[in-house]
Residue frames relative to the residue before (quaternion, step in Angstrom):
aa qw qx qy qz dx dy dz
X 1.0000 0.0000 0.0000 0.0000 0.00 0.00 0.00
X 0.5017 0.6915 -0.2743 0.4414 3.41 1.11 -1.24
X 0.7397 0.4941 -0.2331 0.3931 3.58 0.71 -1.57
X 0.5761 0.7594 0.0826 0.2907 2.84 1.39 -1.32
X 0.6398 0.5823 -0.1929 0.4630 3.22 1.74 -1.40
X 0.6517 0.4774 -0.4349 0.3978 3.57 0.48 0.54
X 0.6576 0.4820 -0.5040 0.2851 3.44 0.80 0.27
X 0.5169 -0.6213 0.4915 0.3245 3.85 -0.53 0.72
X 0.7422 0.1501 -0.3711 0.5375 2.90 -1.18 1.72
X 0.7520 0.4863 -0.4141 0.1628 3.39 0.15 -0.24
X 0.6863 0.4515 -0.3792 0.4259 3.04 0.91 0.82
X 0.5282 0.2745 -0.4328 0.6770 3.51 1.46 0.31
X 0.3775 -0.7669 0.4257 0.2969 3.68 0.00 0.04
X 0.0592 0.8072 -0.5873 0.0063 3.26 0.73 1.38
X 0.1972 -0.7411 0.6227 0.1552 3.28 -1.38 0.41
X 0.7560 -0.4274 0.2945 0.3987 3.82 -1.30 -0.27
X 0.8486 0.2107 -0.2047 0.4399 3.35 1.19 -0.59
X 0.4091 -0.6573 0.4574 0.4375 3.82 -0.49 0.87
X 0.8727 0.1855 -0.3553 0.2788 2.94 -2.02 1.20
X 0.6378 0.3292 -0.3909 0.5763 3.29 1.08 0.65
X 0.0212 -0.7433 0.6652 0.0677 4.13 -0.72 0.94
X 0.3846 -0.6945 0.4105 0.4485 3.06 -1.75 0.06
X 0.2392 -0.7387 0.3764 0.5054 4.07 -0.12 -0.28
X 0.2873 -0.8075 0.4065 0.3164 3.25 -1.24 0.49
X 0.7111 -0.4389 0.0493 0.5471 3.47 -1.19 0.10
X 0.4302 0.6278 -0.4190 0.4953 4.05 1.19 -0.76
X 0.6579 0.2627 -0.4189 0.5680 4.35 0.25 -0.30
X 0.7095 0.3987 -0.5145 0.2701 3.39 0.16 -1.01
X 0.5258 0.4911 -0.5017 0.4803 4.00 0.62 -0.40
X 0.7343 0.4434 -0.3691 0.3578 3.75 0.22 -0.38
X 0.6227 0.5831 -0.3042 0.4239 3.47 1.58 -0.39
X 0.5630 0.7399 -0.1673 0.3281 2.80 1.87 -1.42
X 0.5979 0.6120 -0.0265 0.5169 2.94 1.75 -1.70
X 0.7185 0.2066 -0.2736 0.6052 3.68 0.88 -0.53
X 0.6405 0.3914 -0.5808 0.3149 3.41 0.00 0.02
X 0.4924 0.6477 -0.3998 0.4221 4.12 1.37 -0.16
X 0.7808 0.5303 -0.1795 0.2774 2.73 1.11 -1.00
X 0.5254 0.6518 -0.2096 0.5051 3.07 2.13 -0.71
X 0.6492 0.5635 -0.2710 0.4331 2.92 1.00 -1.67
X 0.8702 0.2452 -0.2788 0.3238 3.43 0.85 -0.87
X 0.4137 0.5944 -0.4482 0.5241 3.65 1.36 0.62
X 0.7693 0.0531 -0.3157 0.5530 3.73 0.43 0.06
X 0.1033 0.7519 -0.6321 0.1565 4.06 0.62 0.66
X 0.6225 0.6109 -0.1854 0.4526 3.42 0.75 -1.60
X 0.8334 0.2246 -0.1587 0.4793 4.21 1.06 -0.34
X 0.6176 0.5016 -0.3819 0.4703 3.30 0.93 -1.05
X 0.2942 -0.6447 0.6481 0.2789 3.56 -1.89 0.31
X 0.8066 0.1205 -0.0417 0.5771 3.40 1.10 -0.74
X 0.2317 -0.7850 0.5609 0.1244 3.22 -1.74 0.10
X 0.0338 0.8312 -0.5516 -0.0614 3.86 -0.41 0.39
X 0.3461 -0.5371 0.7602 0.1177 3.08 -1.85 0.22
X 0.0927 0.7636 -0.6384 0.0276 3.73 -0.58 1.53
X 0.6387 -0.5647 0.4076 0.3271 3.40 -1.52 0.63
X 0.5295 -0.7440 0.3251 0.2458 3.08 -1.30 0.15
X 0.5242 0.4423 -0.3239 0.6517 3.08 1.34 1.18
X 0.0512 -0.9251 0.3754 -0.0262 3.06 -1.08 1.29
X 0.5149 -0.4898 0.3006 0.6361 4.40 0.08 0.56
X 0.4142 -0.6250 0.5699 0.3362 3.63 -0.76 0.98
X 0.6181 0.6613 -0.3698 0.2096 3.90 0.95 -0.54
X 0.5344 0.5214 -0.2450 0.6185 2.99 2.11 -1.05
X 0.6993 0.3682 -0.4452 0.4210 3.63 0.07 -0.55
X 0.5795 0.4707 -0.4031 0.5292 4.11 0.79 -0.12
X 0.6976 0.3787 -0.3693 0.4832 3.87 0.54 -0.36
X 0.5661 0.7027 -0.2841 0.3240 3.26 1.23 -0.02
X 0.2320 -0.6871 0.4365 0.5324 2.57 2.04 -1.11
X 0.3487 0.8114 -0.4339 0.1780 4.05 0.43 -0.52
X 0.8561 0.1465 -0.2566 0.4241 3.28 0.37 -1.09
X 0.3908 0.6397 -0.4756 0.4603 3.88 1.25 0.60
X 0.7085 0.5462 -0.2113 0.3937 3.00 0.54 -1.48
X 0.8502 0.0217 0.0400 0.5245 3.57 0.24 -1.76
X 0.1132 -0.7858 0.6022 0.0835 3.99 1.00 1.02
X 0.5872 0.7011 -0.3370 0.2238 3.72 0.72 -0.83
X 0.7385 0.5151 0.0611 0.4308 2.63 0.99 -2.16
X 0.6807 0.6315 -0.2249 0.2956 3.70 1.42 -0.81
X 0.3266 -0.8206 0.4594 0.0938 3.63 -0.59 0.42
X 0.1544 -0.8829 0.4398 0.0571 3.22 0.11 1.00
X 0.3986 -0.7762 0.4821 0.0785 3.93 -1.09 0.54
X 0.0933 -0.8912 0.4438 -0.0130 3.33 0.56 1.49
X 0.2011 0.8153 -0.5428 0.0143 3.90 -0.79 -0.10
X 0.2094 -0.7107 0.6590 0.1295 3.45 -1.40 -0.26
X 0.3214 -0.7426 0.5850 0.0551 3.53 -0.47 0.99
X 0.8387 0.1039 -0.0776 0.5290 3.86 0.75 -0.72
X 0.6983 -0.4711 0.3216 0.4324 3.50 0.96 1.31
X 0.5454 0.5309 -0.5028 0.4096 4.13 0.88 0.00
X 0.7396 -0.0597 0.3539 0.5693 3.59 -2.40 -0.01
X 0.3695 -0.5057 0.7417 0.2400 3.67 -1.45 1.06
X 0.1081 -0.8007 0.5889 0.0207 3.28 -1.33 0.59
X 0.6529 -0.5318 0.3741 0.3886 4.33 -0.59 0.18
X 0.1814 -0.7899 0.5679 0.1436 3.20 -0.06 1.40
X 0.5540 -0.5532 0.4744 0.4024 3.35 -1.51 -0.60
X 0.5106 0.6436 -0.4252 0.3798 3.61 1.00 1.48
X 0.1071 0.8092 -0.5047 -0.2812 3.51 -0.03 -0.16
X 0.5441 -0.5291 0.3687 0.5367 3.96 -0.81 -0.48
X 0.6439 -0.6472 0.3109 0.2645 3.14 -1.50 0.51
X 0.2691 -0.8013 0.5020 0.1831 3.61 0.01 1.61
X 0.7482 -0.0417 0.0845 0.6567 3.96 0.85 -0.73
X 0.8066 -0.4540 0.3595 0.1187 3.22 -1.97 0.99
X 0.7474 0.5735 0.0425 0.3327 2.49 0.98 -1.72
X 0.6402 0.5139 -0.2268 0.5240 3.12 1.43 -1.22
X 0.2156 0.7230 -0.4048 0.5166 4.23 1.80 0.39
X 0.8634 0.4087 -0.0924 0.2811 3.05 0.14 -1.59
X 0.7083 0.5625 -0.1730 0.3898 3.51 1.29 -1.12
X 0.6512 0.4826 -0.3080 0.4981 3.65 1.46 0.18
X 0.4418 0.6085 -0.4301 0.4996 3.42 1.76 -0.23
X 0.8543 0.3579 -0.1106 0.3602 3.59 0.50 -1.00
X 0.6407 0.5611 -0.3663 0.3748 3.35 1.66 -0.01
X 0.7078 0.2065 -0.4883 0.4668 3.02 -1.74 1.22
X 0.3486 0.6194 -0.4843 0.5101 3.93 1.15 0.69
X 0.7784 -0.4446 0.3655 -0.2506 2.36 -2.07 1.01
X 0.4406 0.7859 -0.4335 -0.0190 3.68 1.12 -1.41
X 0.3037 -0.7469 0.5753 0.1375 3.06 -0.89 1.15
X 0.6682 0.2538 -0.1278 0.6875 3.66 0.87 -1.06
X 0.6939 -0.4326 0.3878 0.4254 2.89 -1.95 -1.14
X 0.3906 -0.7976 0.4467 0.1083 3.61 -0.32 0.44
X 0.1326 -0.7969 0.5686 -0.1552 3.87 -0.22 1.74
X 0.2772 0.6484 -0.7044 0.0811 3.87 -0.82 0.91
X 0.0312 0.6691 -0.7367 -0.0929 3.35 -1.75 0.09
X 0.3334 -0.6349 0.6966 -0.0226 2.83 -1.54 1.96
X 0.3174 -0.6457 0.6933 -0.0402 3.30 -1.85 0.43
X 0.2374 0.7799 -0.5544 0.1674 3.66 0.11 0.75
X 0.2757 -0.4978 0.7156 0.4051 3.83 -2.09 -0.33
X 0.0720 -0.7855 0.6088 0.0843 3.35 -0.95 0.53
X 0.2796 -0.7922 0.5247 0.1377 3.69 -1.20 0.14
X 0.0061 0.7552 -0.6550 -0.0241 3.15 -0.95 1.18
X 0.3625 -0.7373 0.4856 0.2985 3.66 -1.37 1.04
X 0.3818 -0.7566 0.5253 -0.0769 3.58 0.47 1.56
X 0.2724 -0.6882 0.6609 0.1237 3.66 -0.84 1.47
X 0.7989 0.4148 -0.1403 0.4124 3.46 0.01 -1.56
X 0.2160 -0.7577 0.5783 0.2115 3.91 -0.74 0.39
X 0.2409 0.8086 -0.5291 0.0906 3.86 1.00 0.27
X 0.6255 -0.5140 0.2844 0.5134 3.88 -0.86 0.70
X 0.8879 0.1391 -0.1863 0.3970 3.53 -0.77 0.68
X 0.3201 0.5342 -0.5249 0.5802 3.74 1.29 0.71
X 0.3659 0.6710 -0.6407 0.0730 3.41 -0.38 0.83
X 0.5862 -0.5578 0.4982 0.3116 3.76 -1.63 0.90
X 0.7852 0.2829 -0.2240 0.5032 3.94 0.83 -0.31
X 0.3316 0.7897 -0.4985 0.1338 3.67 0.03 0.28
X 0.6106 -0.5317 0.5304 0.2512 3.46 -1.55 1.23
X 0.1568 0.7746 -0.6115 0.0375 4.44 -0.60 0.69
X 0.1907 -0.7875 0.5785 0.0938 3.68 -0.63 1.24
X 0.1513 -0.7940 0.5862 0.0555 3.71 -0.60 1.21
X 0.0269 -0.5701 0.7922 0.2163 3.90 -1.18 0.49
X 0.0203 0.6407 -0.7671 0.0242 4.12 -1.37 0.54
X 0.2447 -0.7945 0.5507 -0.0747 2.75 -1.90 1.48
X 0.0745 -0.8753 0.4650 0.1096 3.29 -0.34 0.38
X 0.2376 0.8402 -0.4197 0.2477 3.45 -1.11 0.71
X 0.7813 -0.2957 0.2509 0.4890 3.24 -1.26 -0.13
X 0.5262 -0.4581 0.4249 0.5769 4.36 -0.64 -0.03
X 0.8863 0.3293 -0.1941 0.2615 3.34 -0.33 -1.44
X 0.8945 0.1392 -0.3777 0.1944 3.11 1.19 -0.28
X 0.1571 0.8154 -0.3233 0.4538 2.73 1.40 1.68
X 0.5707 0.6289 -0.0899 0.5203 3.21 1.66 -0.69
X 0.7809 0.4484 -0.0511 0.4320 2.67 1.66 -1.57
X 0.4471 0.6965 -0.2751 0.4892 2.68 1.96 -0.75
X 0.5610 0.6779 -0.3161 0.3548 3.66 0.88 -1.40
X 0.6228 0.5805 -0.2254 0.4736 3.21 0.78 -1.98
X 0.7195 0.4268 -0.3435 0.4269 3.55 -0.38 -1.23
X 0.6312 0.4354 -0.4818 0.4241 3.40 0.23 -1.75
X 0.7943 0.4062 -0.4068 0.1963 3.39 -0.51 -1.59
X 0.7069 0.4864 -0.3714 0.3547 3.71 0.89 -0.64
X 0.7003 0.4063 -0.3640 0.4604 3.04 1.03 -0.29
X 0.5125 0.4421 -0.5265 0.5145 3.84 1.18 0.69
X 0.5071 0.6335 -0.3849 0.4398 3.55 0.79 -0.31
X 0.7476 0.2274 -0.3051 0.5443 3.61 0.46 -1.11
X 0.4139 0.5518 -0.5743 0.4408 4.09 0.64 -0.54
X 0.8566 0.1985 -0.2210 0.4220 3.86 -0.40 -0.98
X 0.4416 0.5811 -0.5659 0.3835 3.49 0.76 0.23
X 0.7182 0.5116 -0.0994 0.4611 3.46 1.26 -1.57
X 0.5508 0.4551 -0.3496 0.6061 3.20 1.34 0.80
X 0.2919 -0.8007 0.4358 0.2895 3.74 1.41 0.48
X 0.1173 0.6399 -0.6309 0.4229 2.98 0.49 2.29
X 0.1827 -0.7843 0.5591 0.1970 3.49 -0.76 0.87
X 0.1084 -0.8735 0.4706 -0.0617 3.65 0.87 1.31
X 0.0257 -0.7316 0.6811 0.0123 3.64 -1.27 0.67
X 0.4640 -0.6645 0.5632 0.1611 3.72 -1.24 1.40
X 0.0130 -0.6324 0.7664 -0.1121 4.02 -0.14 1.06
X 0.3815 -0.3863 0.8297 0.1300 2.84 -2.26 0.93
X 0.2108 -0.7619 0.5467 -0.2759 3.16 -1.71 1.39
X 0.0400 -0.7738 0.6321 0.0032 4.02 -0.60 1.03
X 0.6989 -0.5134 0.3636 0.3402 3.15 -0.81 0.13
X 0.3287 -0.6926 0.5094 0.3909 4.00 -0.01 0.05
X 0.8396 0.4208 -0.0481 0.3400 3.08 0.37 -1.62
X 0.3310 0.8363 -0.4012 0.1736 3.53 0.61 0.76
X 0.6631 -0.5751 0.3552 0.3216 3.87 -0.19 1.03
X 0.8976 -0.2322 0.0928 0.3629 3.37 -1.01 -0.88
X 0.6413 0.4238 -0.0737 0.6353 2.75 1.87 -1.55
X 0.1073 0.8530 -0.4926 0.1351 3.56 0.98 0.82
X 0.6810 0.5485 -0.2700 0.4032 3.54 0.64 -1.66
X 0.7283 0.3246 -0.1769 0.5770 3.92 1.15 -1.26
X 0.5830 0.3114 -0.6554 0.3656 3.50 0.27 0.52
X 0.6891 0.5337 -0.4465 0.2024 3.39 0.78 -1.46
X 0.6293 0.5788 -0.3937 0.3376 3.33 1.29 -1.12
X 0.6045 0.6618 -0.2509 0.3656 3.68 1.12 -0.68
X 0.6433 0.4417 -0.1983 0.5931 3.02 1.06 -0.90
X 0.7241 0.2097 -0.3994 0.5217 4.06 0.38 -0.24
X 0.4002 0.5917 -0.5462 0.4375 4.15 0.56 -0.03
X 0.8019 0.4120 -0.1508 0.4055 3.51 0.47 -1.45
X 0.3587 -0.7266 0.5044 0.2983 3.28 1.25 -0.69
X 0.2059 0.7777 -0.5612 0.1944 3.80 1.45 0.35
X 0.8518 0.3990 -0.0929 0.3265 3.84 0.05 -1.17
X 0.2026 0.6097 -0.7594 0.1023 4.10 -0.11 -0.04
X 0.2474 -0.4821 0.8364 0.0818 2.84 -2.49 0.58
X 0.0583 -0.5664 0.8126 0.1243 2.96 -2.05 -0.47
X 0.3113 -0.7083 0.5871 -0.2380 2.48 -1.04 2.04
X 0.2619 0.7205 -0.6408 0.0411 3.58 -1.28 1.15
X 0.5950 -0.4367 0.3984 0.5446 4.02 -1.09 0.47
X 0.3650 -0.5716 0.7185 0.1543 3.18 -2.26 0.86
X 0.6940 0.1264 0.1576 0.6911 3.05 1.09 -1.74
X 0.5825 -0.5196 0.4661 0.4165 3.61 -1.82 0.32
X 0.8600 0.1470 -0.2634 0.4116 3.07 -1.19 1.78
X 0.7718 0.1467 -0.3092 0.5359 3.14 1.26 0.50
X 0.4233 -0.7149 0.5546 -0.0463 2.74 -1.69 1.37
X 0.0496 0.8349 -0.5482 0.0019 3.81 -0.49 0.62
X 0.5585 -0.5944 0.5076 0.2776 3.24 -1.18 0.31
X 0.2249 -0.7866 0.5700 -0.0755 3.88 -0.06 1.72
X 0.7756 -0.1128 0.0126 0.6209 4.05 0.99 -0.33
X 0.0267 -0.7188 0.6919 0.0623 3.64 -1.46 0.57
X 0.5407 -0.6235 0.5598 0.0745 2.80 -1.90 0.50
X 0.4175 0.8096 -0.4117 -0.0268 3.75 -0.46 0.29
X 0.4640 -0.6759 0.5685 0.0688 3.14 -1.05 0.70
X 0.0477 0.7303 -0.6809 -0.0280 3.86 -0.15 1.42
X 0.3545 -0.6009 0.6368 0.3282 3.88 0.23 0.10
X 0.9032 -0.1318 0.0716 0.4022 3.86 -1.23 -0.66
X 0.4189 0.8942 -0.1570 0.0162 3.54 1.17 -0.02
X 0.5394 0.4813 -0.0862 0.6855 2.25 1.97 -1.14
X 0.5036 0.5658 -0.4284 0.4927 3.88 0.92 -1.02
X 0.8237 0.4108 -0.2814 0.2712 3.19 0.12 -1.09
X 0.6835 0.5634 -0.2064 0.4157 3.38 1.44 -0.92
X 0.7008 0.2342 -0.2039 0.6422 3.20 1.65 -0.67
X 0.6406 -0.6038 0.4067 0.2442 4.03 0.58 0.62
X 0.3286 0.7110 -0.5255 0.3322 3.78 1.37 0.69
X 0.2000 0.8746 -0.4413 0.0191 2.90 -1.10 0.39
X 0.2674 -0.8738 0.2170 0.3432 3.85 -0.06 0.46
X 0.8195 -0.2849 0.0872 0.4895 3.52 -1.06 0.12
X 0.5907 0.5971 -0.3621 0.4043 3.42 1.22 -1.12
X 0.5247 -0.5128 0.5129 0.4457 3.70 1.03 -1.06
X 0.6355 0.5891 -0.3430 0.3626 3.49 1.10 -0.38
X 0.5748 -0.6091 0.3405 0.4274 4.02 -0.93 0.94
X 0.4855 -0.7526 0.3690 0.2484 3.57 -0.74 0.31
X 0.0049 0.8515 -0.3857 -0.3553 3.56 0.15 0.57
X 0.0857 -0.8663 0.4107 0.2711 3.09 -1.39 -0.45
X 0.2222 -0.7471 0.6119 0.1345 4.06 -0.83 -0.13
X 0.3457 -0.7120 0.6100 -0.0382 2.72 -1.97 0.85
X 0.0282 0.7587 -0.6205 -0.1961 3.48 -1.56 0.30
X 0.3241 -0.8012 0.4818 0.1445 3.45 -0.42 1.50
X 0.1661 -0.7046 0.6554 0.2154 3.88 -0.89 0.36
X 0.0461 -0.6421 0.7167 0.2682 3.74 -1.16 -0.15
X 0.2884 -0.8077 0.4657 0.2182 3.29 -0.66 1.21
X 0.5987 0.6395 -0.2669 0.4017 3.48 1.50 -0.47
X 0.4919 0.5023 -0.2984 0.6455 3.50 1.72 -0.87
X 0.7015 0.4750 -0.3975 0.3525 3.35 -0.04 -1.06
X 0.5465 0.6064 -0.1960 0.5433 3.85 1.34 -1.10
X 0.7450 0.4597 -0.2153 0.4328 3.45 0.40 -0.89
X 0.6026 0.6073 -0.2868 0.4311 3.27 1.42 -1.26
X 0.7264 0.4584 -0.2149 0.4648 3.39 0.77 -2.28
X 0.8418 0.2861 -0.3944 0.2325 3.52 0.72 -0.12
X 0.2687 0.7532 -0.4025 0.4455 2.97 1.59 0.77
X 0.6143 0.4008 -0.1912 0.6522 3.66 1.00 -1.60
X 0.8840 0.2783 -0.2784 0.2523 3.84 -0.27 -0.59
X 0.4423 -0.6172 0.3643 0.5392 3.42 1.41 -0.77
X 0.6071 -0.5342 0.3801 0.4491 3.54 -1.15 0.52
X 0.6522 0.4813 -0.3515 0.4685 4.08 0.30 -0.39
X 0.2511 -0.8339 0.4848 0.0809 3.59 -0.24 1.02
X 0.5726 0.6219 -0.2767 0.4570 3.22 1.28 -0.08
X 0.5440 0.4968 -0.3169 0.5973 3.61 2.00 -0.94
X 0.6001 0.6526 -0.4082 0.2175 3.84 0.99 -0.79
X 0.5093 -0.6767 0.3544 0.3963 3.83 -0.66 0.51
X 0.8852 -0.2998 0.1298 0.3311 3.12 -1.61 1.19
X 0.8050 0.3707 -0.1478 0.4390 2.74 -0.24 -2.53
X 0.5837 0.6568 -0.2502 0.4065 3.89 0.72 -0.73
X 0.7186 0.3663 -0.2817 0.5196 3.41 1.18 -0.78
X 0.6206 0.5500 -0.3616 0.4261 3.33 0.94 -1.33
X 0.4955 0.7614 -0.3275 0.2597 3.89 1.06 -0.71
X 0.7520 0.3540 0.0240 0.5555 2.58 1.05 -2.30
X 0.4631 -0.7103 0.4599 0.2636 3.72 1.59 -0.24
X 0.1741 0.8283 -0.4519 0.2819 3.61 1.89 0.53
């Protein structure tokens, strides 16, 4: 590596096209390190965990609501099976983690409450190339399901207790309420909908001097998904649910902003965290 250190980019892994990097093996120990760390801040709820590809049934990503909503943002899967015009398969790329999870459980039942966390790359078609807007990015989801309220409630906790996790990574992190950006037609009334209700918070820390991004959010769809994928509990009532998204690459970008690029200069308690 040593020999090595003059070619440009190889250590942030720039590549040829903006918004996609590579990581190198020094991040992957830092990914390695938060996904331990997640795993063990919601150990105590989740029943399961996965790791989904990055491509998803284009059918799930329409019950999602995804490619109405954010047509922009979506990523379609083209091919050709006999050597003709590639044409629109029945995949699209993965727009959120999460959206894995909602076809396991539809037309179900929930007897209790209901914990999974997925692990996907996902793709967003990203206008702007600012440091951490990237079109490919790694997004760890815990999602709950349940009753409204205490699902809602569930939300609450989770986020504070991601809040103090990345504080304790000497992240200087702030809890913003939050609307989507990128809504479609009916943009103005969801976003307004979504801060009225208080559906969305982030947590936000610097990548770079003067900018700030959103490293994990919070949301609360109440019956949405239930409804799109037919959950429902025992009572008969839709099921709601919520999420807490990580970006493990922001989250990377962030700690080495706050710590310096050498992980070895980074403080103690910070390594022993991440197990560096």
């Amino acid at each position: 590596m040593a020999a090595l250190s003059h070619i440009r980019g190889l250590e942030d892994g720039t590549s040829e096209i903006r918004g996609v990097v590579l990581s190198s093996s020094a991040n992957e120990k830092i990914v390695d390190g938060l996904r331990r760390g997640i795993g063990a801040l919601f150990a105590g709820d989740r029943e399961e965990h996965f790791v989904a590809t990055p491509v998803i049934s284009r059918r799930t990503s329409e019950r999602a609501g995804y490619p109405t909503t954010f047509p922009q943002l979506l990523g379609a899967v083209h091919g050709s099976q006999d050597g003709d015009e590639p044409t629109a398969t029945d995949l699209v790329l993965t727009s959120a983690a999460c959206h894995h999870l909602y076809p396991l459980l539809a037309g179900k039942v929930l007897g209790a409450p209901t914990c999974l966390s997925v692990e996907a790359t996902c793709y967003r078609g990203e206008k702007t190339y600012e440091t951490g807007r990237l079109r490919s990015f790694r997004m760890y989801e815990v999602v709950r399901f349940g009753q409204a309220g205490a699902v809602e409630q569930w939300r609450d906790r989770a986020l504070r207790s991601a809040d103090q996790w990345l504080s304790g990574l000497g992240l200087s992190t702030r809890v913003v309420q939050a609307s989507d950006p990128f809504f479609g037609r009916t943009g103005d009334f969801l976003a307004r909908t979504q801060r009225e209700q208080q559906l969305k918070w982030e947590i936000t820390a610097e990548l770079t001097e003067d900018l700030s991004q959103a490293i994990a959010s919070a949301n609360y769809h109440k019956e949405y998904f239930g409804e799109a994928f037919e959950i429902t509990n025992t009572d008969g009532s839709e099921t709601h649910s919520a999420c807490l998204a990580f970006g493990l690459d922001r989250i990377t970008l962030a700690l080495r902003h706050a710590h310096g690029v050498d992980t070895s200069d980074w403080p103690l308690a910070v390594r022993a965290n991440l197990a560096l």
